[in-house]
C-alpha positions as CSV (number, residue, x, y, z in Angstrom):
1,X,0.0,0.0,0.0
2,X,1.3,3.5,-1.1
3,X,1.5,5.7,2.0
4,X,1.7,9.6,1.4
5,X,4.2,11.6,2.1
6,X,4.6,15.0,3.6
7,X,7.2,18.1,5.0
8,X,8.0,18.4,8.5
9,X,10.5,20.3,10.7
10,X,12.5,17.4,12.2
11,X,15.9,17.3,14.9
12,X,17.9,13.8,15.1
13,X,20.0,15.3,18.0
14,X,19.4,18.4,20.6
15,X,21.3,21.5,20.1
16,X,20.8,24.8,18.9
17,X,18.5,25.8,16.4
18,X,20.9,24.5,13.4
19,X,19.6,20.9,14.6
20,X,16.0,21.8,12.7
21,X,15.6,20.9,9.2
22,X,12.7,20.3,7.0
23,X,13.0,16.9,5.5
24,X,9.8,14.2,4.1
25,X,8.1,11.5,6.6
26,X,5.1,10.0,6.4
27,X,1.8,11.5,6.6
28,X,-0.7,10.6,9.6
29,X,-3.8,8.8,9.1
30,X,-6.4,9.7,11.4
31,X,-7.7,6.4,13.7
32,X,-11.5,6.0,15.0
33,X,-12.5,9.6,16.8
34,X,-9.2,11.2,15.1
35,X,-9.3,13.9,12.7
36,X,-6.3,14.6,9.7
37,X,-5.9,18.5,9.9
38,X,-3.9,20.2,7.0
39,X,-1.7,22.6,8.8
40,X,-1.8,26.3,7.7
41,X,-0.1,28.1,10.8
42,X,1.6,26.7,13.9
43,X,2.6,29.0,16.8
44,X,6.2,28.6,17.7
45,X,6.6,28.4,22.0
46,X,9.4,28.7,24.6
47,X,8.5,25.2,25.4
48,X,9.7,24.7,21.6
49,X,13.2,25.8,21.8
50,X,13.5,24.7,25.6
51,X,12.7,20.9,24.2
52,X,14.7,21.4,21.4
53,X,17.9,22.4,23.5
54,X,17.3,20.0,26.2
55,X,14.8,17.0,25.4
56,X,12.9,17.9,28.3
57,X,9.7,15.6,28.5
58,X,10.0,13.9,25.1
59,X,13.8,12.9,25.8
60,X,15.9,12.4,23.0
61,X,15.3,12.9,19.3
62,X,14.0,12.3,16.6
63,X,11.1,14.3,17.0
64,X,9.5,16.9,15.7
65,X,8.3,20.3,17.5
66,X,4.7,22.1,17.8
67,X,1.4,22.1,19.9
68,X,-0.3,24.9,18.3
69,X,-2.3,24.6,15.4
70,X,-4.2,26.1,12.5
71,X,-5.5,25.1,9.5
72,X,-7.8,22.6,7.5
73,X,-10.2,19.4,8.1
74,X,-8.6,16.7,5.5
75,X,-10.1,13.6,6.8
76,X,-12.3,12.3,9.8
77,X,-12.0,9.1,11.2
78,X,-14.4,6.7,12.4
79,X,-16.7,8.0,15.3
80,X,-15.8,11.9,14.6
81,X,-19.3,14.0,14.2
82,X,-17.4,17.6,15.7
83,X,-15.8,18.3,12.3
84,X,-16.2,17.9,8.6
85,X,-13.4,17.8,6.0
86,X,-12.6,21.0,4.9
87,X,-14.0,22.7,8.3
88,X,-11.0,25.6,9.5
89,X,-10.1,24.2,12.9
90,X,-7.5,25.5,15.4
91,X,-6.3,23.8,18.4
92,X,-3.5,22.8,20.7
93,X,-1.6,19.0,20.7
94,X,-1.7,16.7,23.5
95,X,1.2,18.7,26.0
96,X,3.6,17.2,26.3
97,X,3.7,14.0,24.4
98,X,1.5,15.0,21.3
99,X,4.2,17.4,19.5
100,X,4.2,17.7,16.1
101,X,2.6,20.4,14.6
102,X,5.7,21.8,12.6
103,X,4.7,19.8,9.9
104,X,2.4,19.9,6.8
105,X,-0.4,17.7,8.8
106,X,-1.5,16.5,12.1
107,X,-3.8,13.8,13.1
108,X,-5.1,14.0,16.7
109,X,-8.2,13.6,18.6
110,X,-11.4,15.7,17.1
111,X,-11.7,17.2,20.4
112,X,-8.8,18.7,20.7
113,X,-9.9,21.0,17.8
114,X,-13.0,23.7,17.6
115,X,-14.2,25.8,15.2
116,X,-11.7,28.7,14.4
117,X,-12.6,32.3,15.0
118,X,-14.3,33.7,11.7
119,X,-12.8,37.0,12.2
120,X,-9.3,35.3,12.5
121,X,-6.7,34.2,9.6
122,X,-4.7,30.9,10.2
123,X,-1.7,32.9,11.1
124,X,-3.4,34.7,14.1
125,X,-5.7,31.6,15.0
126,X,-1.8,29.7,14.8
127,X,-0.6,31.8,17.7
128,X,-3.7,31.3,20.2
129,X,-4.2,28.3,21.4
130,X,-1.3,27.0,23.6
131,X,-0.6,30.5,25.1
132,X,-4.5,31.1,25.6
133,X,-5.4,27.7,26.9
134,X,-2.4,28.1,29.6
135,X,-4.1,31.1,30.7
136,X,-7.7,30.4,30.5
137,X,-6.7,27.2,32.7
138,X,-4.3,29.5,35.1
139,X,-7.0,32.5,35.5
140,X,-10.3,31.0,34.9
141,X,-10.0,27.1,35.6
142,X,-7.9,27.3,38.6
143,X,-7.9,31.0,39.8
144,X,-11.4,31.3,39.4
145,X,-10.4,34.9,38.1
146,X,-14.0,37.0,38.5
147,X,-14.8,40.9,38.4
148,X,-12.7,43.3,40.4
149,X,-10.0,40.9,42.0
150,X,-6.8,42.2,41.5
151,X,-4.6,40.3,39.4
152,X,-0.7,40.5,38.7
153,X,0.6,38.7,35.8
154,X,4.4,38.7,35.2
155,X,5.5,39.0,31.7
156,X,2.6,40.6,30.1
157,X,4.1,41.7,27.1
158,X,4.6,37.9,26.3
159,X,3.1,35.2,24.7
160,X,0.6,34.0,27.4
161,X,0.7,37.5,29.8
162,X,-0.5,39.7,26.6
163,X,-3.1,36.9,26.3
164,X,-4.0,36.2,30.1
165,X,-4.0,40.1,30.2
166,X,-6.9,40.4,27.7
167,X,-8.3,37.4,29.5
168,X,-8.8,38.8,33.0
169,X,-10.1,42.1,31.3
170,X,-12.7,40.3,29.8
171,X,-13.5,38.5,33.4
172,X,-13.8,42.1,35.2
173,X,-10.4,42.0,36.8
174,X,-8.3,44.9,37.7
175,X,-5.1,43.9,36.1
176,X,-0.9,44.5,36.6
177,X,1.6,43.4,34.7
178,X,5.1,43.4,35.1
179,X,7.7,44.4,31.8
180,X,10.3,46.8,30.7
181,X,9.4,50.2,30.5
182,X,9.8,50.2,26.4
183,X,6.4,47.4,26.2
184,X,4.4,49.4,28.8
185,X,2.4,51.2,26.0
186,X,1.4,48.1,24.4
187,X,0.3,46.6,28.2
188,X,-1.6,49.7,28.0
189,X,-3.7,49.5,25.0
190,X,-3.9,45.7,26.3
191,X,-6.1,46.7,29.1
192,X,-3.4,46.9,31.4
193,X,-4.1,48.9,34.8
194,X,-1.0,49.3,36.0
195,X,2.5,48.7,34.4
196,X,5.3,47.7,36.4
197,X,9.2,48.1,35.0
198,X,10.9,44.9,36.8
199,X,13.8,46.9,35.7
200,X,13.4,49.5,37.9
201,X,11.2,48.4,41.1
202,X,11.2,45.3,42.5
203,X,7.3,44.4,41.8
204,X,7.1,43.4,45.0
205,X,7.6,46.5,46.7
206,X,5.1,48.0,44.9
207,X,2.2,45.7,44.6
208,X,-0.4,45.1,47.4
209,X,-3.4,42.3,48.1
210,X,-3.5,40.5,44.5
211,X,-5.7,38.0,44.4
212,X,-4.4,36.2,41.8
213,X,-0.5,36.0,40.4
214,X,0.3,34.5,37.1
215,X,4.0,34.0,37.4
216,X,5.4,32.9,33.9
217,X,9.1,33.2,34.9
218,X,9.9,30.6,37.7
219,X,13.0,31.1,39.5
220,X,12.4,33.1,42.8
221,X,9.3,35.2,41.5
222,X,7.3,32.2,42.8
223,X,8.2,33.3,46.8
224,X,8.6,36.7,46.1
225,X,4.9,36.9,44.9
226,X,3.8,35.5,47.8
227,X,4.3,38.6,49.6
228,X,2.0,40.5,47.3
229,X,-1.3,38.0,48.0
230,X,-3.9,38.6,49.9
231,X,-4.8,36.0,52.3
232,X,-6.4,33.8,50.7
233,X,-5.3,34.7,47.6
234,X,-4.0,32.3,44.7
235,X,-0.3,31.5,43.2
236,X,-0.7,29.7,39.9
237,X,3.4,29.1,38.4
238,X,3.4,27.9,34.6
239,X,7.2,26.8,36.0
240,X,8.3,23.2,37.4
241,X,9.9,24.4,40.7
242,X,9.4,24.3,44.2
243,X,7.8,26.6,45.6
244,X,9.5,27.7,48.6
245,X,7.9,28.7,51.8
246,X,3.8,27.9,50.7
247,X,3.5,25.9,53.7
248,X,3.8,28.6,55.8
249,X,1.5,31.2,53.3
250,X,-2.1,32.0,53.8
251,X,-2.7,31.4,50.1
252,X,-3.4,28.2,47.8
253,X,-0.4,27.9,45.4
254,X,-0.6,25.7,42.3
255,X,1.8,24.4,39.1
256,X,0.0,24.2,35.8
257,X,0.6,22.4,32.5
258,X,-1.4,23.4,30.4
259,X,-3.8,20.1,28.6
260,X,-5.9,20.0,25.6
261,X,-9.7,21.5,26.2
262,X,-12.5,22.1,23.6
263,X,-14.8,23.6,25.8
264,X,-12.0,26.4,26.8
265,X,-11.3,26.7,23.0
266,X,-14.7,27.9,22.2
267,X,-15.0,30.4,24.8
268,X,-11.6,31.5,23.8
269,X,-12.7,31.5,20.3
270,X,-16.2,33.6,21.7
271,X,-13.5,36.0,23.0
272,X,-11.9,36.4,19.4
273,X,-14.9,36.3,17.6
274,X,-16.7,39.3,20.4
275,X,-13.2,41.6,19.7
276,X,-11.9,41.2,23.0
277,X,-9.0,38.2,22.1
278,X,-6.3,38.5,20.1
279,X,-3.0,37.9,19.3
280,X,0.2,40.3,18.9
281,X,2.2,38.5,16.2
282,X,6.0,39.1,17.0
283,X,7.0,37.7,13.6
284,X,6.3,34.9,10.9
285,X,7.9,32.8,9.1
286,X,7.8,29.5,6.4
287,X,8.2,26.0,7.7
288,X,11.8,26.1,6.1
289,X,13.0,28.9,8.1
290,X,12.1,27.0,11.5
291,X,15.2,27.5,12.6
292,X,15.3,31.4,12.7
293,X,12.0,31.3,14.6
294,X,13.5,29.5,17.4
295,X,16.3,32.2,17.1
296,X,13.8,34.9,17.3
297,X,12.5,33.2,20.2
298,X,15.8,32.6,22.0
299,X,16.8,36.4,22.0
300,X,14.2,36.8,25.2
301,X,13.0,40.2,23.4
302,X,9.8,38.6,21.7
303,X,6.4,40.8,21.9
304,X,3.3,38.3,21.5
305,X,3.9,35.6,19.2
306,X,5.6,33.7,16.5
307,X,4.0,31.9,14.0
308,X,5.5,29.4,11.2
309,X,3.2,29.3,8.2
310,X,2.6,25.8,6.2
């Protein structure tokens, strides 16, 4: 039996980005409740170059990189009544284990798809769905993030701050985020309350009964946050570390990884759709050019997103 083939961003060994290169493997078929999705856009995350560079939960290669996805419906499998071929999907890969997405295809589970925003192109829909998930699933899911708590999200400017920024907007929230002085415009016209230069105050001096801190950055911002909840408060890290000191804290402190969800995709597409989701695209670039999108990525200066296009 012929089996079709297709392009994908592949890595035999870890490294650097000069490990990624485009070469042809075999395309997925989709098993019963699996759909075959055409891929059109596929955001590129720090979880990419970090797993690249060290292995991290998939170990050692070959492999190929990407959660995030955009594009096209090609075939259903058995059981699948969510989606159609030729229905425009977005959606995030099983994290960690169901990487893959840098590639011309994907074939996962129907529900880890939903219908992509209308008002969105696959480039845009590309960049949503890891980096919105993980904070729908920090703020809403786990925080319980509702109208007028004060929230303090670290790294707004980023890939999942500028989004969990627009997110606890939308929820009521009033909402702080930390970044260098030179992204506090674009925190503003996020929403953004108050903007905090970790380059010049120590956020922690300045920042008083949170409810809720979204720390993105590990290392000690975990226990320093502490000091800037309320009691009762809520720590959610997006960083596999010990946190020290919780034992001792009047708050509830939690680690998240972020997991496939189709009923937080289509309130995240409701979000897009209503105007108050989207978003900022850092830079784009062809499958080929992988490589230069991890080194985009890897210079730490990255606004929003990057997105490979298929």
């Amino acid at each position: 039996m012929r089996t079709e083939k297709m392009r994908a961003v592949r890595q035999d060994v870890l490294g650097g980005p000069e490990v990624l290169g485009v070469v042809e493997v075999e395309r997925p078929e989709p098993g019963p409740t699996e759909v075959l999705v055409r891929v059109r856009a596929a955001g590129v995350n720090p979880t990419d170059w970090k797993h690249r560079a060290g292995g991290g939960f998939l170990g050692d290669p070959p492999f190929t990189l990407g959660w995030d996805v955009s594009g096209v419906v090609e075939k259903v499998g058995v059981g699948v009544t969510l989606h159609k071929p030729g229905d425009e999907v977005f959606g995030m890969l099983r994290y960690p284990f169901g990487a893959g997405s840098h590639a011309e295809y994907v074939a996962a589970p129907s529900r880890t798809f939903a219908a992509k925003p209308s008002v969105l192109d696959h480039v845009q829909a590309g960049a949503l769905p890891l980096a919105a998930l993980t904070a729908w699933q920090a703020l809403v899911d786990t925080a319980g993030v509702r109208e007028g708590q004060r929230v303090l999200i670290h790294a707004a400017a980023g890939g999942v701050g500028h989004l969990a920024v627009q997110i606890a907007k939308a929820h009521g929230a009033y909402v702080i985020g930390t970044a260098s002085e030179g992204k506090h415009a674009f925190l503003r016209g996020l929403g953004v309350d108050e903007a905090i230069d970790y380059r010049a105050v120590d956020f922690a001096d300045v920042v008083e009964d949170a409810d809720i801190v979204l720390d993105t950055i590990g290392g000690d911002y975990g226990p320093r946050s502490l000091r800037v909840l309320r009691p009762g408060g809520t720590l959610v890290s997006l960083v596999l570390s010990r946190l020290t000191d919780m034992d001792a804290a009047d708050v509830r402190a939690e680690t998240l990884l972020v997991e496939p969800d189709h009923h937080a995709l289509t309130r995240i597409a409701a979000l897009a759709e209503a105007g108050e989701l989207r978003a900022e695209i850092d830079s784009v670039f062809p499958l080929e050019e992988a490589a230069r999108a991890h080194e985009r990525g890897e210079t730490g200066r990255v606004t929003g997103k990057i997105v490979l296009t298929v």
